[in-house]
C-alpha positions as CSV (number, residue, x, y, z in Angstrom):
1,X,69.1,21.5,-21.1
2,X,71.4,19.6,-23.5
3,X,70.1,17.2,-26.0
4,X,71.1,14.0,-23.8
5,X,68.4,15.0,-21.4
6,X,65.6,12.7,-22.4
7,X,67.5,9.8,-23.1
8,X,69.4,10.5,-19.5
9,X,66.0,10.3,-17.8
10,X,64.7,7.7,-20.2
11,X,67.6,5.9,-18.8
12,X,67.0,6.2,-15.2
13,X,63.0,5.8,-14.7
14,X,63.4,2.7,-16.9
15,X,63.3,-0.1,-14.1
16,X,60.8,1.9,-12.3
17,X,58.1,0.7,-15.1
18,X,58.6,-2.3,-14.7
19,X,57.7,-3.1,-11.0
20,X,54.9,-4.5,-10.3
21,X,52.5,-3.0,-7.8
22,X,50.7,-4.9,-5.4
23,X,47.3,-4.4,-5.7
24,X,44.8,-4.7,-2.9
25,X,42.0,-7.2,-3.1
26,X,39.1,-5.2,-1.3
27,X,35.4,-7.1,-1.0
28,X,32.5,-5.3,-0.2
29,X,29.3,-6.7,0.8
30,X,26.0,-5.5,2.2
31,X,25.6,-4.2,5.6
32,X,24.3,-6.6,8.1
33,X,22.1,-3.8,9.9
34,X,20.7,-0.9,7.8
35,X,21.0,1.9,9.2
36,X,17.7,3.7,10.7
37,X,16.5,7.3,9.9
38,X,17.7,8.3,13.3
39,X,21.0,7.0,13.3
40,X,21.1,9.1,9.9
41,X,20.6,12.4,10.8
42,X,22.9,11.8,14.1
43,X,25.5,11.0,12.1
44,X,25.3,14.3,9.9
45,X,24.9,16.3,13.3
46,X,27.7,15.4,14.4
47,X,29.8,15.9,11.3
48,X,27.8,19.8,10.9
49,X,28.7,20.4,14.2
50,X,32.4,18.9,14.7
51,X,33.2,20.6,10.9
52,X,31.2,23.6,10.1
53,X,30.6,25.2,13.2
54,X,34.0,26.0,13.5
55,X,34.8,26.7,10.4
56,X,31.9,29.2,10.5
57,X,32.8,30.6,13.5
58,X,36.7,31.6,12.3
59,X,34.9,33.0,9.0
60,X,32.2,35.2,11.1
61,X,35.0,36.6,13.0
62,X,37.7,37.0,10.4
63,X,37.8,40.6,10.6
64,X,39.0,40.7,14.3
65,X,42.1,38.2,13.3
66,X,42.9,40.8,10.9
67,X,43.2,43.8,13.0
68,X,46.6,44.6,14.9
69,X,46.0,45.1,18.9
């Protein structure tokens, strides 16, 4: 790389620094409705079961996908 290199680049991402980025204006506030014990634990059965169960599944059996038939 030449000596010009860094001032070449300089050069080009120059303008880039200067836009201005929106930024989003996000509020939170507190729920309306807590959430009960039993909505709770369905809502982390349903994520074990629709994300680890298959995942465990291809891991248990990752020894068949290896072997040539």
């Amino acid at each position: 790389m030449s000596v010009l290199t860094p001032t070449l680049l300089r050069g080009l991402t120059g303008p880039v620094r200067r836009l201005l980025v929106p930024r989003a204006q996000v509020h939170s506030k507190p729920p309306r409705e807590q959430l009960g014990t039993m909505e709770i634990a369905i809502g982390l059965t349903s994520c074990f079961l629709c994300i680890l169960l298959p995942s465990g599944w291809v891991l248990s059996h990752l020894e068949s996908y290896k072997k040539r038939e």
